[in-house]
C-alpha positions in Angstrom: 0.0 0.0 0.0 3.1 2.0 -0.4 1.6 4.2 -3.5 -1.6 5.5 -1.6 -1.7 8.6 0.4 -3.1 6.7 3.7 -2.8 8.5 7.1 -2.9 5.1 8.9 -2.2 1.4 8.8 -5.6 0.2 10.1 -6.3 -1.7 6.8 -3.4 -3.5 6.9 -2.7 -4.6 10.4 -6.2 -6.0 11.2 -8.3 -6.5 7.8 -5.5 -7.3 5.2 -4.3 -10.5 6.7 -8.0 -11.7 7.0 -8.8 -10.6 3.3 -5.4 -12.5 2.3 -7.0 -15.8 3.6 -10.5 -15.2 2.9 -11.6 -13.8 -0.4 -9.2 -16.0 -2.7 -11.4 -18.9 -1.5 -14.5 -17.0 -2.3 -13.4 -15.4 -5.6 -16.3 -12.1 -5.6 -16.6 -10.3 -8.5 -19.5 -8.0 -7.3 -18.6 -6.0 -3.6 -19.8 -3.9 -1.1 -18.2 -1.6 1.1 -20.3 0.7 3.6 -17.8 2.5 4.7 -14.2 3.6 2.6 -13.0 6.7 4.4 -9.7 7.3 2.6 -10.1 4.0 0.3 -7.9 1.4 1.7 -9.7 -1.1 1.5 -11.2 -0.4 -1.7 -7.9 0.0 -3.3 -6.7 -3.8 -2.0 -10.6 -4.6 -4.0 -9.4 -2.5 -6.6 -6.1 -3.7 -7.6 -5.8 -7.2 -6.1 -9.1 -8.9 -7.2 -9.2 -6.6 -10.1 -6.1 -7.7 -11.2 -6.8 -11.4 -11.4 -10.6 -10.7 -12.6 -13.1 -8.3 -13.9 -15.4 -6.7 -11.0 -17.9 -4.6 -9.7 -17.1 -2.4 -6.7 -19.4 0.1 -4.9 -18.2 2.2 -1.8 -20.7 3.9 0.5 -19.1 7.0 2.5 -20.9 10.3 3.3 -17.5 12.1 3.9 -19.0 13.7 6.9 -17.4 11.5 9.6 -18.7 10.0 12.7 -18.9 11.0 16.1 -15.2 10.1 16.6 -13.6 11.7 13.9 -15.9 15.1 14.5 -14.2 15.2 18.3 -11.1 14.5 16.7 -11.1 17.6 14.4 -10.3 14.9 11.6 -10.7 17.6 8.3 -13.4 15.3 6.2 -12.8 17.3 3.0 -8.8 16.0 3.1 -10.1 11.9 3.4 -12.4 12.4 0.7 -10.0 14.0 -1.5 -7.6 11.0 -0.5 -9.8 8.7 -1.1 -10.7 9.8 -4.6 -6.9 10.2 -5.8 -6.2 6.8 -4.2 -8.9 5.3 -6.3 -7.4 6.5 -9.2 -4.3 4.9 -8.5 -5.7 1.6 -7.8 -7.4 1.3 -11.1 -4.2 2.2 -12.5 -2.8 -1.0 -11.1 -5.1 -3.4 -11.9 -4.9 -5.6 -14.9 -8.7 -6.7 -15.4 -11.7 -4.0 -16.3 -12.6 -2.6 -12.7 -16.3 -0.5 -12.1 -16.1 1.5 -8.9 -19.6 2.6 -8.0 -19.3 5.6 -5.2 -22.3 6.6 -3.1 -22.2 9.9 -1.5 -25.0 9.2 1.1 -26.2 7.8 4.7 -25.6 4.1 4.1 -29.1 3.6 5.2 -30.2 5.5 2.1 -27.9 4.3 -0.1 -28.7 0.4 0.5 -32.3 1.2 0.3 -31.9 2.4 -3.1 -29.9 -0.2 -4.1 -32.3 -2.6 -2.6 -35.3 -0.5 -4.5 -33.4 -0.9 -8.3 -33.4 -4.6 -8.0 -30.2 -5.7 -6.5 -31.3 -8.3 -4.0 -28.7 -10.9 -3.7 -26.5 -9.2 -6.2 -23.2 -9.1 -3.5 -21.0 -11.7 -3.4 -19.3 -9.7 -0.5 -19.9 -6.7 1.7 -17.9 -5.2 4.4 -19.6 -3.0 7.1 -17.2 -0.5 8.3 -19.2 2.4 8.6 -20.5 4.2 11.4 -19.7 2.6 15.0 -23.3 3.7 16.6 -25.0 0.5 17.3 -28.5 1.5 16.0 -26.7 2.5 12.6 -24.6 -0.9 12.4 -28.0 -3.0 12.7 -29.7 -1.3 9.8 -26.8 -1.3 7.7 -26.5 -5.2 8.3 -30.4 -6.3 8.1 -30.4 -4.3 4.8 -27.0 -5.6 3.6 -28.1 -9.3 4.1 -31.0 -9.0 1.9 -28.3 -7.7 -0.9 -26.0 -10.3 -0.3 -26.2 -13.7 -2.4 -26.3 -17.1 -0.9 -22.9 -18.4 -0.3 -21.8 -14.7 0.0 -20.2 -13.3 3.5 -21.0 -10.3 5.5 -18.2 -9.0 7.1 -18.0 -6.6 10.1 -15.3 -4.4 11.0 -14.3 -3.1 15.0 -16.9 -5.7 16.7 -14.4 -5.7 19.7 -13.8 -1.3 19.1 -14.9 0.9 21.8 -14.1 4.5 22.8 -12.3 5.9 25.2 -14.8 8.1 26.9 -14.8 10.5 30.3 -17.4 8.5 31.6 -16.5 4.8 30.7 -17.7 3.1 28.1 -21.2 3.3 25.9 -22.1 0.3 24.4 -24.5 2.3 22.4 -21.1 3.9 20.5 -19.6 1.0 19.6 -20.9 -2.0 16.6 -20.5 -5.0 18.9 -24.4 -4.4 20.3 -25.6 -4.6 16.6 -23.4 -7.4 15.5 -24.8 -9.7 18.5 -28.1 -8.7 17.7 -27.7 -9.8 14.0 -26.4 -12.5 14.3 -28.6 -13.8 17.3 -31.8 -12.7 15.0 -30.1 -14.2 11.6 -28.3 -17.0 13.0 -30.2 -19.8 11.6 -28.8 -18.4 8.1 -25.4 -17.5 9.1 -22.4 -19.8 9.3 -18.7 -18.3 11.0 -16.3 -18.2 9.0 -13.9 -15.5 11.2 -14.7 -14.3 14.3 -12.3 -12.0 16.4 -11.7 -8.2 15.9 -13.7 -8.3 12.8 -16.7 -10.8 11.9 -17.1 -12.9 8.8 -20.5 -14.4 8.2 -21.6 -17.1 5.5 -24.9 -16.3 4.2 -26.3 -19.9 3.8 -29.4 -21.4 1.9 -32.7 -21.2 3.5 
């Protein structure tokens, strides 16, 4: 990830290994990514898968930050601009034809609209790294399953995150809430595939 302007190595110390292992056994060609901040992980999409086969990528970001980055005075405008340049690098790299879709909306909006133009089922995989409030993590997973195929996996970034707060810790700011909740609710169609800081779910045949 040496050619992208990146301000941090979250992607690679805790999603890249997991990607390395997982994703080559399920070979997507159609993704989901609710969540792309300054594109990391759209780029490894991008320029590893894409360079091995053609695909369909679509990245969901409103570019307005959460709760977390608004306290920490992160300037929104500056990961957006990253984001877009590193996109443009990526496809540079890859060998294969590569469609990046960006949404500029809510997630909840933006999968509702997806859901609305007929692509139920259509992901082979979707990663939920969007925003950390638990009430937002549920909807974006009860609407992302209905878009992800059979066989497909969910994946879920930060189930173990929570802030550092004054007062303790809210479970309310933090995904791992939602993520029990799913998967409690949605378990009878879900099979494990990972589970530690991040959560990979199997989307199995009713």
């Amino acid at each position: 990830m040496d050619d992208y302007e990146l301000t941090n190595q979250w992607f690679t110390s805790t999603t890249k290994p997991v990607w390395d292992s997982v994703l080559p056994l399920l070979q997507p060609t159609r993704l989901l990514e609710i969540g792309s901040y300054e594109g990391a992980a759209t780029c490894y999409l991008v320029e590893t898968i894409g360079s091995e086969r053609d695909i369909e990528v679509h990245a969901i970001d409103t570019w307005k930050g959460g709760i977390e980055h608004v306290e920490d005075g992160i300037d929104m405008q500056l990961v957006e601009k990253r984001f877009n340049n590193n996109i443009e690098t990526a496809k540079s790299k890859a060998k294969c034809n590569v469609e990046v879709v960006v949404h500029k909306e809510s997630s909840d909006i933006a999968l509702a609209r997806l859901l609305a133009l007929g692509y139920q089922e259509y992901f082979h995989f979707i990663y939920v790294d969007g925003s950390h409030q638990a009430p937002d993590v549920l909807t974006d997973a009860v609407i992302a399953f209905k878009l992800l195929s059979n066989g497909g996996i969910i994946a879920f970034d930060d189930y173990l995150w929570f802030e550092s707060l004054p007062y303790g810790q809210d479970p309310i700011r933090s995904p791992k809430p939602a993520i029990d909740a799913f998967t409690t609710l949605f378990g009878r169609r879900l099979k494990y595939v990972h589970s530690g800081y991040q959560v990979y779910l199997q989307k199995t045949v009713p």
